[in-house]
PDB file with one MODEL, atoms N, CA, C and O in Angstrom:
MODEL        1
ATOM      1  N   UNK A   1       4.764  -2.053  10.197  1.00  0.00           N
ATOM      2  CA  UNK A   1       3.816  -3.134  10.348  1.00  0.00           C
ATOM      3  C   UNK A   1       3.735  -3.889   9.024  1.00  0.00           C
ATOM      4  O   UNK A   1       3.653  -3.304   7.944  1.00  0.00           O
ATOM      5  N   UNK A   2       3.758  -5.060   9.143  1.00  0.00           N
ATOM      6  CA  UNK A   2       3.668  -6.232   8.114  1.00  0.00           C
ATOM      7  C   UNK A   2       2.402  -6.014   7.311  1.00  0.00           C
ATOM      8  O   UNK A   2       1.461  -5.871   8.093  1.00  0.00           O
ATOM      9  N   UNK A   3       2.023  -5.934   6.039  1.00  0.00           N
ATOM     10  CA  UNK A   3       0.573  -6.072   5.213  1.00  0.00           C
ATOM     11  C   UNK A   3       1.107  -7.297   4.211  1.00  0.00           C
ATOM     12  O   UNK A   3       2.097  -7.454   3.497  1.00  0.00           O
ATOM     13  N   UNK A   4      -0.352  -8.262   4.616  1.00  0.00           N
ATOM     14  CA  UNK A   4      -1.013  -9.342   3.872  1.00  0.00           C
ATOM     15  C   UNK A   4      -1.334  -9.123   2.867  1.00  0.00           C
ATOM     16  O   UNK A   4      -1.771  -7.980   2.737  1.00  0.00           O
ATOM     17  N   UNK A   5      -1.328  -9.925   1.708  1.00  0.00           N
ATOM     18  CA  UNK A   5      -2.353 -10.312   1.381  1.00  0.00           C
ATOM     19  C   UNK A   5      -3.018 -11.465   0.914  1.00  0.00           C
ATOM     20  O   UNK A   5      -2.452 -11.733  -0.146  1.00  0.00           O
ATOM     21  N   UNK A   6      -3.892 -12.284   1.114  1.00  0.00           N
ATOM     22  CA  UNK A   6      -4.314 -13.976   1.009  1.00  0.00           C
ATOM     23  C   UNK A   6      -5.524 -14.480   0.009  1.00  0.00           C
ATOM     24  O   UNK A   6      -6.569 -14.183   0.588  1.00  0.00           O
ATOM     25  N   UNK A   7      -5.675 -14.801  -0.625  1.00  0.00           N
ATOM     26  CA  UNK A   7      -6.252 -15.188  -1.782  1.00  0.00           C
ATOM     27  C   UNK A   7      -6.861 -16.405  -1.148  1.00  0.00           C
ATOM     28  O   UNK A   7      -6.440 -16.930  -0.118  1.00  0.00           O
ATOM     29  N   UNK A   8      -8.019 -16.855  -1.944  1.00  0.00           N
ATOM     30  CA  UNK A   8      -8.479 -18.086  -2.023  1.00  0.00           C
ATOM     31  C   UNK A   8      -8.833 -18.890  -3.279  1.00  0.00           C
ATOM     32  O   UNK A   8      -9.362 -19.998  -3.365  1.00  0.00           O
ATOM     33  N   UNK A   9      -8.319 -17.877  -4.428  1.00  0.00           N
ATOM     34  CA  UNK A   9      -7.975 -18.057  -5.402  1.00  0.00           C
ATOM     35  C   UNK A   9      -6.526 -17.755  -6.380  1.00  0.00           C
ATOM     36  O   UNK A   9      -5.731 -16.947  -5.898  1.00  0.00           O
ATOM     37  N   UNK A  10      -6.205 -18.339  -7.630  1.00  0.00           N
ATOM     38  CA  UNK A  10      -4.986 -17.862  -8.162  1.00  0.00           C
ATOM     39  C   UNK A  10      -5.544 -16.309  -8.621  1.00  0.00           C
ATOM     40  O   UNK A  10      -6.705 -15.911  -8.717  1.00  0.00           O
ATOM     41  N   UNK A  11      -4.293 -15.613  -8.859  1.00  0.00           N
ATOM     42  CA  UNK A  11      -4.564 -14.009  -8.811  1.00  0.00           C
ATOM     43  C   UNK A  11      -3.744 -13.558 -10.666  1.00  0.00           C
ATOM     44  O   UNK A  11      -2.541 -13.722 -10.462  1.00  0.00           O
ATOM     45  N   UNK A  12      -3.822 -13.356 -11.355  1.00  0.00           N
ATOM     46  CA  UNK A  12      -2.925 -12.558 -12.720  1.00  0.00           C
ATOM     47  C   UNK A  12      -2.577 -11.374 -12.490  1.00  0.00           C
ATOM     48  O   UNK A  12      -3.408 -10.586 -12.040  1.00  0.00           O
ATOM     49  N   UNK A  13      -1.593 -11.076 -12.684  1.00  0.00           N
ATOM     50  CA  UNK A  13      -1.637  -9.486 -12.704  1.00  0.00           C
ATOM     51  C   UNK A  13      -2.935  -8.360 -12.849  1.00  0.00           C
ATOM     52  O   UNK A  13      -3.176  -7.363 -12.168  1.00  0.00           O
ATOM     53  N   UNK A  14      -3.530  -8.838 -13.805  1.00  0.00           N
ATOM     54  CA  UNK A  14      -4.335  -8.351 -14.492  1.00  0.00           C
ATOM     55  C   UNK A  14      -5.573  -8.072 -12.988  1.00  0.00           C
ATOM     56  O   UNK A  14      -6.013  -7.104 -12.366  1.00  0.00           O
ATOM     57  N   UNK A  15      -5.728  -9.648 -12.962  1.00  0.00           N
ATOM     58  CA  UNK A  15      -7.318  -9.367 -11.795  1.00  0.00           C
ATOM     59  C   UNK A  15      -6.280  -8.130 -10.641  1.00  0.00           C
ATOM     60  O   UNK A  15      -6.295  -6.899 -10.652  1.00  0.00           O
ATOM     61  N   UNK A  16      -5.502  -9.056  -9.783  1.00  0.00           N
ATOM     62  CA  UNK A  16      -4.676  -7.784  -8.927  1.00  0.00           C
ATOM     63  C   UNK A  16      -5.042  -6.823  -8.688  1.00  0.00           C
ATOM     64  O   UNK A  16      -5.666  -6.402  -7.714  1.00  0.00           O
ATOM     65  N   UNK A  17      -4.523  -6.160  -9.972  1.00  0.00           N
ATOM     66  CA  UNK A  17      -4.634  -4.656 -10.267  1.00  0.00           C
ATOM     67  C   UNK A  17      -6.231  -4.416 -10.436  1.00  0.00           C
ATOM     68  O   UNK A  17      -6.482  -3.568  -9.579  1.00  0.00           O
ATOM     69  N   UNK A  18      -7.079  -4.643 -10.913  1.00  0.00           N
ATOM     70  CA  UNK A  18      -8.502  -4.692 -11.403  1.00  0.00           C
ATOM     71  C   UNK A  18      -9.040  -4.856  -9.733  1.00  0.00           C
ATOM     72  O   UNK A  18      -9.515  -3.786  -9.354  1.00  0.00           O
ATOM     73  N   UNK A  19      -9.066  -5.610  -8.982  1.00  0.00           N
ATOM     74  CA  UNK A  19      -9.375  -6.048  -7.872  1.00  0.00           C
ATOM     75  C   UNK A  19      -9.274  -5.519  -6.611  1.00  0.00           C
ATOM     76  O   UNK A  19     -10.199  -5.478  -5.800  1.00  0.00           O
ATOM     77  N   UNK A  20      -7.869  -5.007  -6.392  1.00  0.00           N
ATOM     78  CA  UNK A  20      -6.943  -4.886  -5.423  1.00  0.00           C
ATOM     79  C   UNK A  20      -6.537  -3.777  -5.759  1.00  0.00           C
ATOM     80  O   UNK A  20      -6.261  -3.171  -4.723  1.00  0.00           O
ATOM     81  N   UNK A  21      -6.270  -2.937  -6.953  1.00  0.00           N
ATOM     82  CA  UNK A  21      -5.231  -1.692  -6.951  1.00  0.00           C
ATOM     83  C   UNK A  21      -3.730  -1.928  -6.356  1.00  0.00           C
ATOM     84  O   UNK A  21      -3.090  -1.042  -5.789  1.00  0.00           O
ATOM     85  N   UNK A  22      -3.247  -3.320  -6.583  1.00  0.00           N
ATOM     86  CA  UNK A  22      -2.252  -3.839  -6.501  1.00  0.00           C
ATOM     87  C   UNK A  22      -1.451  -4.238  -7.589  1.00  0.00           C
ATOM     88  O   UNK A  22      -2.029  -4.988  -8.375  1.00  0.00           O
ATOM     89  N   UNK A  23       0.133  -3.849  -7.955  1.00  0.00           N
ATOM     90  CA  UNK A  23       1.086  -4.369  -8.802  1.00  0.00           C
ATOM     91  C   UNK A  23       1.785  -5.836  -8.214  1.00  0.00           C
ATOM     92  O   UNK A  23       2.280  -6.014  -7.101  1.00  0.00           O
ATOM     93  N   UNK A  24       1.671  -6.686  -9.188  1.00  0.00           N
ATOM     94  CA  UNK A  24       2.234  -8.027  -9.128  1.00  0.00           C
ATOM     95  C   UNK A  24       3.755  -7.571  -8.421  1.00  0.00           C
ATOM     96  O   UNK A  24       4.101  -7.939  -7.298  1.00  0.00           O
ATOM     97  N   UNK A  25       4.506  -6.769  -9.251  1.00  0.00           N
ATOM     98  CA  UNK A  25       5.373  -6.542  -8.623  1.00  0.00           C
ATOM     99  C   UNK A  25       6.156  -5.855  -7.300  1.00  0.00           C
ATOM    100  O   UNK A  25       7.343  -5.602  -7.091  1.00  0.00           O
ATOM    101  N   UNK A  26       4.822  -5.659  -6.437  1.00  0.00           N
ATOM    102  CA  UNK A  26       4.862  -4.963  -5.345  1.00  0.00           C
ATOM    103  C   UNK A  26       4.585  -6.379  -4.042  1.00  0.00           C
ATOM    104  O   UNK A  26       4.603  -6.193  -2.825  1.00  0.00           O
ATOM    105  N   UNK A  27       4.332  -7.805  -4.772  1.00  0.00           N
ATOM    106  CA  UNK A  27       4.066  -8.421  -3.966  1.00  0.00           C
ATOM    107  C   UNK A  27       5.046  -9.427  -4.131  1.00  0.00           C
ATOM    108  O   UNK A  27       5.442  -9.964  -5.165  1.00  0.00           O
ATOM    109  N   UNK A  28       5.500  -9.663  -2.517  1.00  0.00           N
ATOM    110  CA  UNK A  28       6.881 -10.802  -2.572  1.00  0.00           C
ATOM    111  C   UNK A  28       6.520 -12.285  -1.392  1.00  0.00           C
ATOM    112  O   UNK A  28       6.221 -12.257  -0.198  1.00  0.00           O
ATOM    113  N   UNK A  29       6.657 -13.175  -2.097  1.00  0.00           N
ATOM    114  CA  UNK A  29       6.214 -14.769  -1.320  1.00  0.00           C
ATOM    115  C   UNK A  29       7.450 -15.085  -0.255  1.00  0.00           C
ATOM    116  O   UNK A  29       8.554 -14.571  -0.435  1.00  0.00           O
ATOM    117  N   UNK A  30       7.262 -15.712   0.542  1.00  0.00           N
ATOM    118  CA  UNK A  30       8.410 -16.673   1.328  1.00  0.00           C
ATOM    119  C   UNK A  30       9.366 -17.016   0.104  1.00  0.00           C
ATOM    120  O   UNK A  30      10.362 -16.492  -0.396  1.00  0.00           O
ATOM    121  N   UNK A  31       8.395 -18.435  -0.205  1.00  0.00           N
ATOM    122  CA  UNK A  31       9.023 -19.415  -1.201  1.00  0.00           C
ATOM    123  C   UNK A  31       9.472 -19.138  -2.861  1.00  0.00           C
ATOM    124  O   UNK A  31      10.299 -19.649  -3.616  1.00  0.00           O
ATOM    125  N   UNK A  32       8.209 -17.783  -3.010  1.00  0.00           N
ATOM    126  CA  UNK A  32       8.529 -17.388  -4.631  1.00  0.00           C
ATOM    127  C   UNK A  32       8.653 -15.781  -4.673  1.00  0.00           C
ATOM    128  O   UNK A  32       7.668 -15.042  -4.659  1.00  0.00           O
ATOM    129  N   UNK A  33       9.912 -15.360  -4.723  1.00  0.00           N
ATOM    130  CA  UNK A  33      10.020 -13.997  -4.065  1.00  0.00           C
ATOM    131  C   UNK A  33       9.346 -12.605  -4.849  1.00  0.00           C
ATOM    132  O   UNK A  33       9.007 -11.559  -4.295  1.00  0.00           O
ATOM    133  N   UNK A  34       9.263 -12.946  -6.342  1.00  0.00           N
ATOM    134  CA  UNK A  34       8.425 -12.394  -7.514  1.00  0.00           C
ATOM    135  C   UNK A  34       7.722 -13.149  -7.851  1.00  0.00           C
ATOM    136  O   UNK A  34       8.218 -13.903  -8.688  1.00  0.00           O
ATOM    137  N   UNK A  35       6.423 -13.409  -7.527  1.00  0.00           N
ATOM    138  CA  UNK A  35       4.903 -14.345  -8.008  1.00  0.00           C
ATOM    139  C   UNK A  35       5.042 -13.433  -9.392  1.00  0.00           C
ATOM    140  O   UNK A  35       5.141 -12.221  -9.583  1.00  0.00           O
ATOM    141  N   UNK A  36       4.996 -14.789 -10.410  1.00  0.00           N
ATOM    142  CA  UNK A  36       4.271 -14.339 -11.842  1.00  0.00           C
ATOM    143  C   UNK A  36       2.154 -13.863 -11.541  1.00  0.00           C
ATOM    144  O   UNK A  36       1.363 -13.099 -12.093  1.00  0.00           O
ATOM    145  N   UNK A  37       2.072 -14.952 -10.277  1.00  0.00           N
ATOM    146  CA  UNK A  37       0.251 -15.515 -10.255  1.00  0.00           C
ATOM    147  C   UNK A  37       0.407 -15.557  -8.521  1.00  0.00           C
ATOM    148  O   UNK A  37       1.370 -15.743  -7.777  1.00  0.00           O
ATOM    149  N   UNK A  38      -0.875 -15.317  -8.321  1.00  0.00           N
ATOM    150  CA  UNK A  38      -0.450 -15.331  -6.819  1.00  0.00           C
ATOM    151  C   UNK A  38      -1.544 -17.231  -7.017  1.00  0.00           C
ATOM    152  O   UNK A  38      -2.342 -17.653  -7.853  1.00  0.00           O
ATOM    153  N   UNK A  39      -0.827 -17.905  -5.512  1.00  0.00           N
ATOM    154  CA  UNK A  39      -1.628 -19.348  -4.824  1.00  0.00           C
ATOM    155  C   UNK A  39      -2.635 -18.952  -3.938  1.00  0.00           C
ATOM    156  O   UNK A  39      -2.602 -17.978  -3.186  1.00  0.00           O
ATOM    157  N   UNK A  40      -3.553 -19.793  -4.079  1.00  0.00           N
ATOM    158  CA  UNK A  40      -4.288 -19.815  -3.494  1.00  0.00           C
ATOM    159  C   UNK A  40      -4.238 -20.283  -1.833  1.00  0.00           C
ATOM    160  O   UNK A  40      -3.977 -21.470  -1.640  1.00  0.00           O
ATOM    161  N   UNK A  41      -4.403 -19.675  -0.988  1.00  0.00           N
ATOM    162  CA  UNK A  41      -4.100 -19.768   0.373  1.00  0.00           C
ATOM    163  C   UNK A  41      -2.577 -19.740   1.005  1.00  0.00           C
ATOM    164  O   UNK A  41      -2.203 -20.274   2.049  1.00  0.00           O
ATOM    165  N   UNK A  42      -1.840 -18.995   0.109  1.00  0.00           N
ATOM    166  CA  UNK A  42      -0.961 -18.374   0.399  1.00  0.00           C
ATOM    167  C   UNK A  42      -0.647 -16.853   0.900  1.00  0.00           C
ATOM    168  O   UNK A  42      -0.956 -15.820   0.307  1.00  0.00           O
ATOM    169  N   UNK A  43      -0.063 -16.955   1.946  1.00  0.00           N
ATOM    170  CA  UNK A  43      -0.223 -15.259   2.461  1.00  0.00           C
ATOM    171  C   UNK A  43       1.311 -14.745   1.158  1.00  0.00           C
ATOM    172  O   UNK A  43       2.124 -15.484   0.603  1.00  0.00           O
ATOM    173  N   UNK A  44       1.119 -12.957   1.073  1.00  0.00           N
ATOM    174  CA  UNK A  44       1.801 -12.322   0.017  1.00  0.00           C
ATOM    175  C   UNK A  44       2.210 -10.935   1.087  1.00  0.00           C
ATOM    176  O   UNK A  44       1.555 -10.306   1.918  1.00  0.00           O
ATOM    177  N   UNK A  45       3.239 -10.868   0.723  1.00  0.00           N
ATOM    178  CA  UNK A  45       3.654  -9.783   1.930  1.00  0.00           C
ATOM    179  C   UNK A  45       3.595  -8.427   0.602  1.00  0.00           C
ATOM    180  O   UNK A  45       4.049  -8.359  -0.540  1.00  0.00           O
ATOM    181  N   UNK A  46       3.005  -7.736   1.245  1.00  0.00           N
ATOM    182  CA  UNK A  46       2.948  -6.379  -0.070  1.00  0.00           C
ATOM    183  C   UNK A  46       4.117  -5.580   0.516  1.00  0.00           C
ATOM    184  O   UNK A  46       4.272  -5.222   1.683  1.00  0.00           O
ATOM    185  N   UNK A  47       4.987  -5.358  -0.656  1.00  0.00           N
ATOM    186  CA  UNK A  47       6.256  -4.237  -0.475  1.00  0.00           C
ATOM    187  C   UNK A  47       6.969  -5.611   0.070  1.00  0.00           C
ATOM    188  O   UNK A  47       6.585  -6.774   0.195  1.00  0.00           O
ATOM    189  N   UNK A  48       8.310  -4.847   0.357  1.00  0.00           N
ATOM    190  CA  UNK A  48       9.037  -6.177   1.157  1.00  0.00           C
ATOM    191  C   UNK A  48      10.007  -5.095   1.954  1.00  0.00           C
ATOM    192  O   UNK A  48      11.183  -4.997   1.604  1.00  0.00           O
ATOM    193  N   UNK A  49       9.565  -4.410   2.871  1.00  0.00           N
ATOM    194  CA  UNK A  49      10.208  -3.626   4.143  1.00  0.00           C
ATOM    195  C   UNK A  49       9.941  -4.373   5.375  1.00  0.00           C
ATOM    196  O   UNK A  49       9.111  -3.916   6.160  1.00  0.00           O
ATOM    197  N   UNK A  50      10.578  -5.520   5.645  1.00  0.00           N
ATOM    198  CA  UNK A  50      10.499  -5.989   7.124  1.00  0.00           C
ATOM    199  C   UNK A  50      11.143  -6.087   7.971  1.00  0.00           C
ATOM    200  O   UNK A  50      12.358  -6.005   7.789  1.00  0.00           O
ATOM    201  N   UNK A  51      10.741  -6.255   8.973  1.00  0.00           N
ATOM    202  CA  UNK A  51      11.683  -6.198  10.548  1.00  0.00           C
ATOM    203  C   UNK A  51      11.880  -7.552  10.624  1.00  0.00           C
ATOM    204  O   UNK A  51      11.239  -8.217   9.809  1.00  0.00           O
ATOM    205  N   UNK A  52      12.729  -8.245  11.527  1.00  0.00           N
ATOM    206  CA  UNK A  52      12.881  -9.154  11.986  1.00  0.00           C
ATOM    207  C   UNK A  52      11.703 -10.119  12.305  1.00  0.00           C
ATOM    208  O   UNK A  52      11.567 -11.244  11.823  1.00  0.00           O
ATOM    209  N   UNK A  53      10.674  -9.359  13.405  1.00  0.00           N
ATOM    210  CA  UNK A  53       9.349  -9.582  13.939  1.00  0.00           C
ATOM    211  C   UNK A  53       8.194 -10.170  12.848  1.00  0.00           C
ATOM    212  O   UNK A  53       7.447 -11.148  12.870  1.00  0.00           O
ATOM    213  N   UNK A  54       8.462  -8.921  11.745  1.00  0.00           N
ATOM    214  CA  UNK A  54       7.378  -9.385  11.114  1.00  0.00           C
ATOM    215  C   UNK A  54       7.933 -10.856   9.526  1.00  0.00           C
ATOM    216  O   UNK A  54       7.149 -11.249   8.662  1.00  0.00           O
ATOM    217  N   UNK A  55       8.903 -11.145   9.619  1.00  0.00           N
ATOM    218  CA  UNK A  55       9.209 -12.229   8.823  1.00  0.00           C
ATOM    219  C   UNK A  55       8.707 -13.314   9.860  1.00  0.00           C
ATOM    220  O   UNK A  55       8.046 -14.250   9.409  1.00  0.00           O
ATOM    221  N   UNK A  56       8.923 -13.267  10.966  1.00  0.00           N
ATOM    222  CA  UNK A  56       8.835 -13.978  11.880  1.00  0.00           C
ATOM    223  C   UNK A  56       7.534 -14.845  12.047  1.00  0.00           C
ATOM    224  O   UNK A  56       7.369 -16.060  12.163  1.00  0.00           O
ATOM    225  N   UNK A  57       6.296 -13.308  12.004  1.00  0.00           N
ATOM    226  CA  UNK A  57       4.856 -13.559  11.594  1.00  0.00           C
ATOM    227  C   UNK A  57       4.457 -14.252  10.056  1.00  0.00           C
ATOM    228  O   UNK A  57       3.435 -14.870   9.757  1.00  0.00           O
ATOM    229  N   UNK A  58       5.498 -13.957   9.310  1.00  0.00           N
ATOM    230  CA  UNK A  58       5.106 -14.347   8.239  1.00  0.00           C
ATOM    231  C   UNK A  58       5.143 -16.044   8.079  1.00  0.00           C
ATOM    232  O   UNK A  58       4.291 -16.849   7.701  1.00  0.00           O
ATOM    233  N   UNK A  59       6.474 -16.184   8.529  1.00  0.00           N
ATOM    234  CA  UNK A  59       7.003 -17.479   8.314  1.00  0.00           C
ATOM    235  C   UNK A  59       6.057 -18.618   9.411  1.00  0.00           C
ATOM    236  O   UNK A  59       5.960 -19.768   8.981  1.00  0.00           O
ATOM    237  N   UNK A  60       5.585 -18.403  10.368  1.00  0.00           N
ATOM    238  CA  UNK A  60       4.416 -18.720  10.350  1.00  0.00           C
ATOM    239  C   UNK A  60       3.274 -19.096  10.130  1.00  0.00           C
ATOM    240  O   UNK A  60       2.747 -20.120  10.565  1.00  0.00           O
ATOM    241  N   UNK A  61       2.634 -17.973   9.166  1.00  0.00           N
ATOM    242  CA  UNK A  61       1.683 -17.806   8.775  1.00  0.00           C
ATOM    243  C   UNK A  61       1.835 -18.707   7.324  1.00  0.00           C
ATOM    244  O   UNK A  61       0.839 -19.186   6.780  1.00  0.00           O
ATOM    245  N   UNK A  62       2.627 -18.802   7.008  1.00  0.00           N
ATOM    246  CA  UNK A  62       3.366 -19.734   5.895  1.00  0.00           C
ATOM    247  C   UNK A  62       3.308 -21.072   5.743  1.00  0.00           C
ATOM    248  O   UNK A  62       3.295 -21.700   4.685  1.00  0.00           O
ATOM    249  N   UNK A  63       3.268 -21.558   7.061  1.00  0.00           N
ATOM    250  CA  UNK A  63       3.155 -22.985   6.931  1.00  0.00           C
ATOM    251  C   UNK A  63       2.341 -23.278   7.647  1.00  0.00           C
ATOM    252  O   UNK A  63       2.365 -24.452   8.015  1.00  0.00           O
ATOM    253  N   UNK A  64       1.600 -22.674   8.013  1.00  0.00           N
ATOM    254  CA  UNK A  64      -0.260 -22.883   8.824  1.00  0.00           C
ATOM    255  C   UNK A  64      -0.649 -24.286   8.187  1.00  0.00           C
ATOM    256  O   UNK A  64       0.323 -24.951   7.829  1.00  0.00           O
ATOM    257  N   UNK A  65      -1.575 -24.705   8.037  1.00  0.00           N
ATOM    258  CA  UNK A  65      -2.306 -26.400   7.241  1.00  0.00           C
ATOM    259  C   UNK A  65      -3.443 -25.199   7.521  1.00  0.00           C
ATOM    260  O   UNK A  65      -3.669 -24.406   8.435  1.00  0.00           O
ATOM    261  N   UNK A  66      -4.182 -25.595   5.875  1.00  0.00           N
ATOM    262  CA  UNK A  66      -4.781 -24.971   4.987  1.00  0.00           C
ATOM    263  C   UNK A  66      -6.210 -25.562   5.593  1.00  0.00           C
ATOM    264  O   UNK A  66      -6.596 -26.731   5.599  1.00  0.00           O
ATOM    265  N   UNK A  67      -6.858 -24.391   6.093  1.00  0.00           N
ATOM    266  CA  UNK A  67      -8.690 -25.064   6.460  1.00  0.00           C
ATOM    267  C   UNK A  67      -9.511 -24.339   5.569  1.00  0.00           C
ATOM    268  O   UNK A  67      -9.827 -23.150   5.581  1.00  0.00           O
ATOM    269  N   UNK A  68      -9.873 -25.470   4.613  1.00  0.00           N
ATOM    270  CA  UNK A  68     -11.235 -24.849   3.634  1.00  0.00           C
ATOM    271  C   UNK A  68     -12.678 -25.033   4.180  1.00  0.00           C
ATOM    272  O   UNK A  68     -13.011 -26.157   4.555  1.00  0.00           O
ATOM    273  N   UNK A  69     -13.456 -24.114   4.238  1.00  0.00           N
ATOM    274  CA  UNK A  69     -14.840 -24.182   4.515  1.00  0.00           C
ATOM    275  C   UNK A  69     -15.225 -24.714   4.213  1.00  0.00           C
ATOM    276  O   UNK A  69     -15.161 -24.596   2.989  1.00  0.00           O
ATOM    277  N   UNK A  70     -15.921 -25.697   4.560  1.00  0.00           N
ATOM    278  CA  UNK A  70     -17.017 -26.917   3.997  1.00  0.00           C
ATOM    279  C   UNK A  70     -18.418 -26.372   3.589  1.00  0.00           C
ATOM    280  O   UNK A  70     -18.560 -25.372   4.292  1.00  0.00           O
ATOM    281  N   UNK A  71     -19.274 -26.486   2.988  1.00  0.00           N
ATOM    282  CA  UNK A  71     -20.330 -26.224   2.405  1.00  0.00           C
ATOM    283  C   UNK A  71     -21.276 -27.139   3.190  1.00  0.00           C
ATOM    284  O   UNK A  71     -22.474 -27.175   2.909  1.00  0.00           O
TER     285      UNK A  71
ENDMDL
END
């Protein structure tokens, strides 16, 4: 099974790990396959073991149009 992960902010290594108990280098983008920083409203596939199916979901989920909550 595919694991996310989506920010609504930029991410450093530093917060990541502090935050998440996540290594920068455990997380791989569509477009940037080693994030130095993670984007904001970008999904991050943690590990990079996928099936066919779940790139599938990803690539998807990838080019969604971005809905920010209005206040």
């Amino acid at each position: 099974m595919i694991e996310l992960l989506f920010c609504i902010q930029p991410l450093t290594s530093e917060l990541l790990q502090t935050l998440h108990q996540l290594e920068m280098s455990n997380l791989f983008g569509l477009t940037d396959s080693k994030p130095s920083i993670t984007k904001p409203y970008t999904p991050y596939i943690i590990e990079n073991t996928l099936k066919d199916i779940d790139r599938g979901t990803y690539k998807q989920l990838s080019t969604c149009p971005i809905h920010k909550q209005r206040n």
